[in-house]
N, C-alpha and C positions, 0 to 999 in steps of 0.2 A: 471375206473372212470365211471361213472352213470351221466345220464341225473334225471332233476327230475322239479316238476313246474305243470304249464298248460297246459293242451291238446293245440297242436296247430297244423301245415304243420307238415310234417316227413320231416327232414332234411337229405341233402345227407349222413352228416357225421353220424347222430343218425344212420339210414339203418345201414351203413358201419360197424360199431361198434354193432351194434344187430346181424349181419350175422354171424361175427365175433365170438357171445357168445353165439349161436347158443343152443348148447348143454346145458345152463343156464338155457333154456328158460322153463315154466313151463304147462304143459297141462291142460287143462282147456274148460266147455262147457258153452255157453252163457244159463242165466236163462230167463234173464230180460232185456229188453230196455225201459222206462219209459222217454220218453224225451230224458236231453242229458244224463240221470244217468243209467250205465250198473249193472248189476247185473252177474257175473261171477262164479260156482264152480270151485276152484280149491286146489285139495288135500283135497276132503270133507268138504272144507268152503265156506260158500261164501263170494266174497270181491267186492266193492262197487265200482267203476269210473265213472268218469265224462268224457264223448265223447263231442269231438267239431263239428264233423259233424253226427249225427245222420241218416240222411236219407243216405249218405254212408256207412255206419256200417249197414243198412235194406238191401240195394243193396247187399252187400258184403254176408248176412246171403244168403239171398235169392239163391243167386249163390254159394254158397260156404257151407254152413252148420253154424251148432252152434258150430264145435268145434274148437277149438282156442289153441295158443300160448300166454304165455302171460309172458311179457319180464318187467317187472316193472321195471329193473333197467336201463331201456332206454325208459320208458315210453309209449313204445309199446304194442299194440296188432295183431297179424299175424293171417290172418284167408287164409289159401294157402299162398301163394306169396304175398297178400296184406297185407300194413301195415295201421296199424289207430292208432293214440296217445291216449294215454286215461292218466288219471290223477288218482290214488289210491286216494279214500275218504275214512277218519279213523272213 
């Protein structure tokens, strides 16, 4: 079952279930932060999210790098240990 919707908090249960599909998750390096709209390569495309906290995803880059997990079907993004929601824009 997949989470799906709005960027919003990471919920204990969304974590729990991401940890979980672990192995689902897809690699990916950050291009773009333009606001709250991310810009992500992954699998040589790029695909488009809407972040709800932006200056923690700057935070995150900063300490962490650009490259990323990226868990769509829980609405996740993992950059280390940290998670952030993000929202697929079609």
């Amino acid at each position: 079952m997949c989470a799906g919707g709005r960027p919003g908090p990471v919920h204990w249960i969304q974590a729990k279930h991401a940890r979980e599909d672990i192995d689902e998750a897809e690699r990916g390096r950050i291009v773009r932060l333009n606001g709250d709209l991310l810009t992500v390569r992954v699998s040589g495309q790029l695909r488009h999210y809407q972040v709800r906290d932006p200056e923690l995803l700057v935070r995150l880059i900063e300490r962490h790098g650009r490259r990323v997990l990226v868990q769509e079907c829980w609405s996740l993004l993992r950059l280390r240990n940290s998670l952030v929601t993000v929202a697929r824009q079609h």
